[in-house]
C-alpha positions in Angstrom: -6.1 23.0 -9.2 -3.3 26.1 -9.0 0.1 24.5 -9.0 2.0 26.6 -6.3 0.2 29.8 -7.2 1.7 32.8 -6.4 5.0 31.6 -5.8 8.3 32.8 -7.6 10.1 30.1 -9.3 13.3 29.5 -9.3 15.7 31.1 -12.0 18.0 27.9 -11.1 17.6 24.0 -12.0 16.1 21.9 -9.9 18.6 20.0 -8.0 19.6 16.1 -9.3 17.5 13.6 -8.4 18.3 12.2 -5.0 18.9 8.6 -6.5 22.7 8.4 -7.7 23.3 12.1 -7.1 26.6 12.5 -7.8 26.3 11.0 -10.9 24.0 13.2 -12.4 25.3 15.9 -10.8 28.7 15.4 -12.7 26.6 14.4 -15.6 24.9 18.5 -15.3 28.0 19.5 -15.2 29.3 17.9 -18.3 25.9 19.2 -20.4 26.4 22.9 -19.0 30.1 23.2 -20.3 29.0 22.2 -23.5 30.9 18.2 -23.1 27.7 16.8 -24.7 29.2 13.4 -25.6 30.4 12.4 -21.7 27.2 14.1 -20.5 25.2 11.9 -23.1 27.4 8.9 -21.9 26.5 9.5 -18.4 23.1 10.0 -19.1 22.4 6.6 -20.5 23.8 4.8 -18.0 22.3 6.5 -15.3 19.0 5.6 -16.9 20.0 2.0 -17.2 21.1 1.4 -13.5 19.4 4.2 -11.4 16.8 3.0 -9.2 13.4 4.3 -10.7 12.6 7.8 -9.6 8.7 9.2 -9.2 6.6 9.0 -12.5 6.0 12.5 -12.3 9.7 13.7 -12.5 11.9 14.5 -15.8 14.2 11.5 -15.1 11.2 9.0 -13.8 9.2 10.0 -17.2 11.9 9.0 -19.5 12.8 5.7 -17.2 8.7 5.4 -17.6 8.9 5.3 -21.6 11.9 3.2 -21.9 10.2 0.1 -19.4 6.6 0.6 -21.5 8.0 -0.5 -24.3 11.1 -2.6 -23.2 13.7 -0.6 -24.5 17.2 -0.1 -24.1 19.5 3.2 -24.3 22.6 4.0 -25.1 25.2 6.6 -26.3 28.0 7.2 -29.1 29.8 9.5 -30.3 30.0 10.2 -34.2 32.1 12.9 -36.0 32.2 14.6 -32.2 28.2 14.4 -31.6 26.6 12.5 -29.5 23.8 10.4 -30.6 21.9 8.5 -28.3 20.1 4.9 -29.6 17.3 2.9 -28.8 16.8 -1.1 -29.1 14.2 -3.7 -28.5 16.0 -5.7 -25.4 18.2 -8.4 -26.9 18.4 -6.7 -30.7 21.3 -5.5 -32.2 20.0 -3.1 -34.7 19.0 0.3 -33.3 14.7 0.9 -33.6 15.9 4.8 -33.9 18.4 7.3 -33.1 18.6 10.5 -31.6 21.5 13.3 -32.9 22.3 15.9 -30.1 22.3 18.9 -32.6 24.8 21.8 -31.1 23.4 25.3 -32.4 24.7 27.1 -35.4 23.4 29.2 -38.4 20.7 26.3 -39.5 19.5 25.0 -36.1 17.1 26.1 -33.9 18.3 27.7 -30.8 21.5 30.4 -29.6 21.6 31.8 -25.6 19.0 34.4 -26.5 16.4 32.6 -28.2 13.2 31.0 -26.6 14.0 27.3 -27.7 16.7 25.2 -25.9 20.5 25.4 -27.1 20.2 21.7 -29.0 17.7 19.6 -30.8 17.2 16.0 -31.1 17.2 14.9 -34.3 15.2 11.8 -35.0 16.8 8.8 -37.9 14.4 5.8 -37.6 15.3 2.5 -37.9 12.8 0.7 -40.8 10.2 -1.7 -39.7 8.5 0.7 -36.9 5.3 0.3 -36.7 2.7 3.5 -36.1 2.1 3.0 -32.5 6.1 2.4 -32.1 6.7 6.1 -34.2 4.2 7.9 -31.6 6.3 6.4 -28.8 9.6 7.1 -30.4 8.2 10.8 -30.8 6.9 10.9 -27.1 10.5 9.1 -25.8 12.4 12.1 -27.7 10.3 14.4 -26.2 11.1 13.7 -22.5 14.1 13.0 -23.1 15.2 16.5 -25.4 13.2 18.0 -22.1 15.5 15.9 -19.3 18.7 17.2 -20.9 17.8 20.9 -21.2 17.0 20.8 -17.2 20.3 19.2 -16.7 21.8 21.6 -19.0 20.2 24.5 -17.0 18.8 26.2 -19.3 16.2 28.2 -17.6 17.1 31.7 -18.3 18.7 33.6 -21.4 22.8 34.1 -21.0 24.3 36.7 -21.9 26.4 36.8 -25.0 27.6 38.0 -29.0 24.5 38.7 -31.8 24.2 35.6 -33.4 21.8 34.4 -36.3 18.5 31.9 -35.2 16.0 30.1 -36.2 12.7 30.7 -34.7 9.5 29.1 -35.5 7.3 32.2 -36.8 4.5 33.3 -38.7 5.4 32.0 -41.8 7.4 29.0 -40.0 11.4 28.6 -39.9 12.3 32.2 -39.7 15.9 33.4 -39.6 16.7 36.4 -37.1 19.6 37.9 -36.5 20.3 40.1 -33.4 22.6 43.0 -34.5 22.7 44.0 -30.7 21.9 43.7 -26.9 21.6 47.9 -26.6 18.1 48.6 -25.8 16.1 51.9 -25.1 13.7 50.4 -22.9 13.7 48.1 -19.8 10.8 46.0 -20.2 10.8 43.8 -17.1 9.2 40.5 -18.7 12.2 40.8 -22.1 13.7 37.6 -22.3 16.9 39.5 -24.1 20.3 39.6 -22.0 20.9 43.5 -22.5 24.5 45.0 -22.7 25.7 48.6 -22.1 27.3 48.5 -26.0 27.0 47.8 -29.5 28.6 44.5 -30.7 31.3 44.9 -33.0 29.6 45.1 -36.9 32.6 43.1 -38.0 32.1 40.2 -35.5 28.1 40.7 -36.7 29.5 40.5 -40.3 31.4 37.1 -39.6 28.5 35.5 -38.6 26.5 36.3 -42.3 29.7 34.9 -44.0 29.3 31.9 -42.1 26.1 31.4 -42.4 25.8 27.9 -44.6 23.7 28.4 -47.3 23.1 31.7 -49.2 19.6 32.9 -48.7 16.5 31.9 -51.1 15.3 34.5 -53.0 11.9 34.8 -50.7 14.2 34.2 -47.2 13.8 37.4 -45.3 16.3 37.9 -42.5 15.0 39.9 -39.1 16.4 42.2 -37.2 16.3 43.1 -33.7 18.1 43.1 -30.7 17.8 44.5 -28.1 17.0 47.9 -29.7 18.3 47.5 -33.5 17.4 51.2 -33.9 19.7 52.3 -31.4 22.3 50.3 -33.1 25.0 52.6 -35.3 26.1 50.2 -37.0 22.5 49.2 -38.3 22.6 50.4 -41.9 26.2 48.8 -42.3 25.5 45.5 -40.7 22.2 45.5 -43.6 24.4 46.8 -46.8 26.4 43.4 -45.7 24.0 41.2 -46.0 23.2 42.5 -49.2 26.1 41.5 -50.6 25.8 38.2 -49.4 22.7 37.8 -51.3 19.4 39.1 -49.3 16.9 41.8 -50.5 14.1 41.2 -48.3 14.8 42.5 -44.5 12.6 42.9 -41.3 12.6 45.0 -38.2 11.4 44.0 -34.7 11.6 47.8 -33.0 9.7 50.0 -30.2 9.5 52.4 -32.9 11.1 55.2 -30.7 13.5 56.1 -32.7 11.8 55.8 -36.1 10.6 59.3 -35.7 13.8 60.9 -36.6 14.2 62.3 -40.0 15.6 60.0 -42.6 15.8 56.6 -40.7 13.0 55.0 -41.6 13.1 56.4 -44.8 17.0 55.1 -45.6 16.2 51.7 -44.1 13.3 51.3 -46.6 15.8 51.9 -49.8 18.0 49.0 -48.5 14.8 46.8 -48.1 13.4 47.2 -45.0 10.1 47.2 -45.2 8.5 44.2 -42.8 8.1 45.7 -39.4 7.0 44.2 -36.0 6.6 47.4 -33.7 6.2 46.7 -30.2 3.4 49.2 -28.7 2.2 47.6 -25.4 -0.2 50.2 -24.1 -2.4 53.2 -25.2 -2.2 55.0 -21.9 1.8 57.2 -21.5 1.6 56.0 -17.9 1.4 52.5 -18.4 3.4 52.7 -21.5 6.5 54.4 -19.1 6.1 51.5 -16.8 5.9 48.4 -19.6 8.7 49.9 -21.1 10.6 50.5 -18.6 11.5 54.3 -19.9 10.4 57.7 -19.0 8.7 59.7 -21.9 9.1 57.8 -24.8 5.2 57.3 -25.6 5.0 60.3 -28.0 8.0 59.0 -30.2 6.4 56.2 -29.9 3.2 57.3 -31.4 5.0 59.3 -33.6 7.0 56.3 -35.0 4.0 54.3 -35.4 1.8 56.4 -37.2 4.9 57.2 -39.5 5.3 54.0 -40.2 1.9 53.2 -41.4 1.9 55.4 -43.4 5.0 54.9 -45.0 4.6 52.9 -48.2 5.5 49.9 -49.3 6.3 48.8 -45.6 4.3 46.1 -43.9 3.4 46.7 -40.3 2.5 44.2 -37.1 2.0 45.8 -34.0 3.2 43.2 -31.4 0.9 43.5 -28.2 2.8 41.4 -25.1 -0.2 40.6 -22.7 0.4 41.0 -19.0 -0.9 41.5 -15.9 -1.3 45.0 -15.9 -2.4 46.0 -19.4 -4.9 42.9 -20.9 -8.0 44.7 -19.4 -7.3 47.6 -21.5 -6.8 45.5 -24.5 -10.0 46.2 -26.3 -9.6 50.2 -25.4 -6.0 50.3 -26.6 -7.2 48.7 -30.7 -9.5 51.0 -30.4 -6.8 53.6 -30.0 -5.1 52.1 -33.0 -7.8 52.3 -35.1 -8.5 56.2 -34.5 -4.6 56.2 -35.2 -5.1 54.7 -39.2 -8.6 55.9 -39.6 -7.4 57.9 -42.7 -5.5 54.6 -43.9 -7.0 52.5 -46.2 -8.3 49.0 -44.3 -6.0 47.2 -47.0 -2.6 49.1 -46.3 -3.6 49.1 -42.1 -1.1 47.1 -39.7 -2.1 43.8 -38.4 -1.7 42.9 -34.3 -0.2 39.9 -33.0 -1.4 38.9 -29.2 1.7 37.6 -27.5 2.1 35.8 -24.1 5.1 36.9 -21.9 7.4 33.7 -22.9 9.3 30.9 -20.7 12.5 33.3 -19.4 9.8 36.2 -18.8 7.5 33.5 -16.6 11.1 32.9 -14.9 12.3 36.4 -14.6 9.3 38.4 -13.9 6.5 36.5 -12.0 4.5 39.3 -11.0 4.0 40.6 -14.7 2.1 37.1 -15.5 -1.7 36.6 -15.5 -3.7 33.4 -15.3 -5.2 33.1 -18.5 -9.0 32.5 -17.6 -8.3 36.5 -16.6 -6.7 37.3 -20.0 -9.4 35.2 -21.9 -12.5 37.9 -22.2 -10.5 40.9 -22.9 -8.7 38.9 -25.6 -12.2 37.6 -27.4 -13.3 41.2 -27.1 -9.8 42.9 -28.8 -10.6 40.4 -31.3 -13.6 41.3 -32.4 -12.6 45.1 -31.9 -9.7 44.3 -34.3 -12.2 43.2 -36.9 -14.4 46.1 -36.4 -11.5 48.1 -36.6 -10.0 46.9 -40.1 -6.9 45.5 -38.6 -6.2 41.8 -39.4 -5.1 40.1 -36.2 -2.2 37.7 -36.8 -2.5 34.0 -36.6 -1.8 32.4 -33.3 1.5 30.9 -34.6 5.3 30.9 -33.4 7.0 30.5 -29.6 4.6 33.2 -27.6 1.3 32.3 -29.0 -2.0 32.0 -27.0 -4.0 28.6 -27.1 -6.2 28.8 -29.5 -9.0 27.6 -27.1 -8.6 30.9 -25.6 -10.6 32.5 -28.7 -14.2 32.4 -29.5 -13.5 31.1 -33.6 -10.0 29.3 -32.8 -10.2 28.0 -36.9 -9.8 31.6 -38.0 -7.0 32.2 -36.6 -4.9 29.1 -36.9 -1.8 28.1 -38.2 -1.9 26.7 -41.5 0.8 24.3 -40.4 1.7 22.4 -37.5 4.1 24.1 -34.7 6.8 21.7 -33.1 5.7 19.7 -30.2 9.2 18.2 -28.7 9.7 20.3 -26.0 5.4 20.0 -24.2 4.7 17.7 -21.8 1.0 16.1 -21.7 0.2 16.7 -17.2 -2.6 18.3 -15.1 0.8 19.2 -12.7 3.5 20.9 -13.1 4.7 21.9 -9.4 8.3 20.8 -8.9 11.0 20.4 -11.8 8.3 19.5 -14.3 7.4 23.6 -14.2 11.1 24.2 -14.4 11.2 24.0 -18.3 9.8 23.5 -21.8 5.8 23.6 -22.4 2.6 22.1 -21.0 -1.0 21.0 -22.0 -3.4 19.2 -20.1 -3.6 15.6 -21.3 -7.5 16.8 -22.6 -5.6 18.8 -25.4 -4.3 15.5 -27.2 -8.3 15.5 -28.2 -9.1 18.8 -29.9 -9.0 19.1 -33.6 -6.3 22.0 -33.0 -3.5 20.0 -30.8 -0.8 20.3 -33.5 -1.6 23.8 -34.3 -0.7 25.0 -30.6 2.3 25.2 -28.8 0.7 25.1 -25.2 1.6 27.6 -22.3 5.1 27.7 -21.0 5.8 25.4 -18.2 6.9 28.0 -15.5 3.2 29.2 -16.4 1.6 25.7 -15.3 3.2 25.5 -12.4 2.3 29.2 -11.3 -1.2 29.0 -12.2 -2.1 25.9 -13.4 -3.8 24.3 -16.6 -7.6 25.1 -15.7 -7.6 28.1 -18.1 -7.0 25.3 -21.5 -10.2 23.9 -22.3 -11.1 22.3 -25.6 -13.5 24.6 -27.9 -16.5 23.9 -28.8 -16.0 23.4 -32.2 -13.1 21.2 -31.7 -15.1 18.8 -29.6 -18.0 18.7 -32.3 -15.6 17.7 -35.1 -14.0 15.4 -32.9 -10.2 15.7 -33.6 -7.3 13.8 -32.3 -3.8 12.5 -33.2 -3.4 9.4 -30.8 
């Protein structure tokens, strides 16, 4: 069943639940101005002493988890971060703790990324049994997801480049947005876009305070917005040489690598890992995914420069939607007439992505109920293969489920993604759409759970969860975690 499909969710968090209103209110309010210890204060109480709300609800899942197991919550406040703890009713020692992690150069998170602006960080108590761990993990879960919809967090803000840390293809990947200038106007961009460059030396601040200098293998990505467009570019990278890195990639629309000497200069400084967006084969549709008005021959002209540029390392990123994933088969096909000359070792590789939780949010009409998406995906696939162009693994924040794909093993990740933010629900109408990420409880069961980051809440709710179904292969070999 469709969870309130074809309606636009809200851009805004739900309202507090109705029990003890005021109180949670005031305890939103605290969490969005960043007052994380009195919000976490609040918080457990309000747990504690509020009536039980409905099961299905944030608030009424974490209440839920707490009575299964008769536990107890509570707050403090350590070195000015808030930590909430669990015991066993009537112990003294903590079972586990949970550290409310603020953002900075090593955490996951900043107002542009596509994970939440904090983390709980888990220190277990010894003595916990297995069964105990799984329901610690589950408890954190909720409860990480409770305080980003209080916080919310449902849309990016605007605000300064700052470093991340994203989960990507080759796992904690550290990203730094030199910019919120963009070229292009894609409507389902989760990116807050400004009218000018940031300042490079603000930019350079954030590298010097970065807290570790980089490994000798970290690469640092760029983007933006548009980190072509930025002026500053070359400066901002000759920086962050000198603080110690020599590997560098590029997320770009590849407009602006057509002009003479760019693409060249920015290889000689390192650059030479690119992810080029390139969303449709047809100028038409190109103009309107992009936002822009004529910019599909520089495009084209960027791309097939770059693929031919040696020694640099091309993906071409591919953002699915509701207007271009029936022409995913013809548009590979484009790409492969556009390396034929290449050899099939040196040609770029494609990564599939689904529009992410802010574009769900922002830009309704541009999503597509996956059972759509699901044949033309199998058949870009294969054309890929028959094409010579590796297609990435489904990895990182905007990956398809794998059950989508005819030989899911193939293209899995050879580690396991993150699972605190997804909730485990056939419905996600109401607040428990309004953020993180959702599988269907059948998921727990397939061989790939931990290797799939689910569909994006705001997704479940707009079309539901019929579309996830566990492959074949997955059911034969008869995988689970419980």
């Amino acid at each position: 069943m469709k969870s309130s499909a074809g309606a636009r969710p809200s851009s805004t968090a739900p309202e507090p639940p109705t029990a003890s209103r005021g109180r949670w209110a005031r305890a939103r309010a605290w969490m969005a101005g960043g007052l994380w210890p009195r919000g976490a204060e609040e918080i457990a109480r309000l747990l504690a002493s509020s009536p039980p709300e409905a099961p299905g609800t944030l608030v009424g899942t974490v209440q839920a988890l707490l009575g299964r197991r008769g536990w107890r919550l509570s707050s403090r406040t350590l070195r000015g971060r808030a930590r909430f703890l669990v015991r066993r009713a009537g112990a003294g020692r903590a079972l586990f703790e949970l550290a409310l992690e603020p953002r900075d150069g090593t955490a996951f998170g900043t107002a542009a990324s596509l994970v939440p602006m904090f983390r709980l960080r888990f220190s277990l108590g010894p003595g916990l049994r297995p069964e105990e761990q799984a329901d610690c993990k589950e408890f954190s879960a909720a409860l990480g997801l409770l305080l980003e919809w209080l916080r919310g967090r449902t849309e990016a803000g605007a605000g300064p480049a700052a470093a991340e840390r994203h989960e990507g293809r080759r796992g904690n990947e550290l990203l730094l947005r030199t910019t919120f200038v963009c070229n292009q106007r894609c409507p389902f961009c989760f990116v807050p876009l400004t009218p000018r460059p940031d300042d490079p030396a603000r930019i350079e601040r954030v590298l010097e305070d970065l807290p570790r200098p980089p490994g000798p293998r970290e690469i640092l990505t760029l983007s933006g917005g548009e980190p072509t467009a930025d002026p500053n570019l070359l400066r901002i990278i000759r920086f962050a040489r000198r603080k110690g890195f020599r590997r560098f990639g590029l997320q770009t629309n590849g407009v602006l690598l057509a002009r003479a000497g760019l693409l060249e200069r920015l290889v000689r400084l390192g650059v030479v890992d690119y992810m080029i967006s390139f969303h449709s084969h047809k100028p038409e549709l190109y103009d309107r995914l992009t936002g822009s008005r004529g910019h599909f021959p520089d495009a084209v002209a960027g791309l097939r420069k770059l693929i031919r540029t040696r020694p640099c390392r091309v993906t071409v990123n591919v953002v699915v939607n509701a207007h271009n994933h029936q022409d995913l088969p013809a548009l590979i096909g484009f790409l492969g007439r556009l390396c034929a000359d290449i050899p099939r070792r040196r040609r770029p590789g494609v990564y599939f992505s689904m529009i992410n939780e802010i574009g769900h949010l922002q830009a309704p009409s541009w999503t597509v109920d996956l059972e759509r998406v699901a044949p033309h995906l199998r058949q870009a696939v294969a054309r890929c293969q028959r094409e010579g162009l590796p297609v990435q693994p489904f990895t990182g924040e905007s990956s398809f489920p794998l059950c989508l794909l005819s030989r899911p093993s193939r293209y899995a990740s050879a580690r396991d993604l993150p699972q605190d933010r997804l909730r485990y629900a056939e419905d996600f109408s109401g607040e428990a759409g309004a953020v993180g990420r959702a599988k269907r409880p059948l998921c727990r069961r397939c061989a790939y759970d931990l290797k799939c980051a689910g569909v994006p809440a705001a997704y479940a709710r707009r079309f539901g969860l019929g579309a996830l179904r566990m492959p074949r292969a997955a059911r034969r070999a008869g995988g689970t975690h419980d």
